[in-house]
MARBAKOL-612680 format. One record per residue (C-alpha): residue number from 1; chain; x, z, y. Coordinates in steps of 0.5 Angstrom, whole numbers, always signed. Each point is the difference from the previous one (the first is absolute). Layout:
BEGIN
NUM_A_X_Z_Y
...
END
This chain:
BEGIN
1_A_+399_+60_+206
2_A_-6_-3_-4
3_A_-1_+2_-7
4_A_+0_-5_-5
5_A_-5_+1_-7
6_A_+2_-3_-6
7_A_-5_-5_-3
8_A_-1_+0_-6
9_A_-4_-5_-5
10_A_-7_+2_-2
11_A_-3_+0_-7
12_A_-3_-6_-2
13_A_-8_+2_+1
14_A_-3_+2_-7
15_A_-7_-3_-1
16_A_-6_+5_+1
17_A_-2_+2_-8
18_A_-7_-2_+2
19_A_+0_-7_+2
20_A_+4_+0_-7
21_A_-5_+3_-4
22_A_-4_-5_-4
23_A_-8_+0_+1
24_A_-6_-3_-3
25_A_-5_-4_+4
26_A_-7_+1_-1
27_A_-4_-6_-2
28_A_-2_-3_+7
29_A_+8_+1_+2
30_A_+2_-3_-8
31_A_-4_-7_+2
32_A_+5_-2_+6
33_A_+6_+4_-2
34_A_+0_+1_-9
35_A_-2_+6_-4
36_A_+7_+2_-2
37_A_+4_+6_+4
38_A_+4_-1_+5
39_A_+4_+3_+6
40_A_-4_+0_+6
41_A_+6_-4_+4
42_A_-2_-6_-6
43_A_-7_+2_+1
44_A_+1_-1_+8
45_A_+3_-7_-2
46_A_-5_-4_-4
47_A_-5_+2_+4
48_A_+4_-3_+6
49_A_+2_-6_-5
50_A_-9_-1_-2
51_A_+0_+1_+8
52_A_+4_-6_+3
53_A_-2_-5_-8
54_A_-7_+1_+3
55_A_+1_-1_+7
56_A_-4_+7_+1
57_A_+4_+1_+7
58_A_-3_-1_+6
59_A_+3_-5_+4
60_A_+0_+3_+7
61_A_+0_+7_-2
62_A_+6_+1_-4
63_A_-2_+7_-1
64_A_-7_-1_-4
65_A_-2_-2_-7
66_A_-5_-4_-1
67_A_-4_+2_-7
68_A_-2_-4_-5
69_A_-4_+1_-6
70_A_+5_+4_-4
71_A_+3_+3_+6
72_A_-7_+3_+3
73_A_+0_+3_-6
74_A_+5_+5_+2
75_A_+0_+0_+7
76_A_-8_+3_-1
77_A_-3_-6_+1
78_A_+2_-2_+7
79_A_+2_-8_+1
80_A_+6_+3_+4
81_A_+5_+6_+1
82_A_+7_+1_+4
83_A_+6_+0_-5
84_A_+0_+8_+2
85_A_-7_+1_-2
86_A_+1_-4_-7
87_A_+6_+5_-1
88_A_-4_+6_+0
89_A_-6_-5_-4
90_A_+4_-1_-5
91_A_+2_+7_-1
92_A_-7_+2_-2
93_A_+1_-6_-6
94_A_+6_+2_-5
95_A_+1_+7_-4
END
């Protein structure tokens, strides 16, 4: 005879406290997202919002961002960097 377990509803997930925790971008971050402080999940979504207003991705590759003034700025002077790459790149620009 087959043992039945009991299903039980999970918790809704709580957000990480991290990603919640307001951060100051640098000046070169500042230009493309603003200066105030702001939760990385916010910080992550203006970026993307300059990102497609700007036409900076790249049209075949989906996964690269083409860097213009502002952004080479933050991405260490390179015209171009994976989403994964810029990530780690804008890590370096808030406080």
């Amino acid at each position: 005879m087959a043992t039945t377990k009991k299903t039980t509803k999970s918790e809704p997930k709580k957000a990480n406290a991290a990603f919640l925790k307001p951060v100051t971008p640098d000046d070169k971050l500042a230009a493309v997202v603003g200066a105030s402080p702001l939760p990385r999940t916010e910080l992550t979504s203006k970026l993307w919002a300059y990102i497609k207003e700007h036409k900076l991705q790249d049209e075949k590759k989906k996964t690269l961002i083409n860097a213009d003034a502002k952004l080479k700025a933050v991405f260490d002077g390179k015209a171009q960097v994976t989403m994964f790459e810029m990530n780690k790149l804008v890590s370096g620009h808030v406080k």
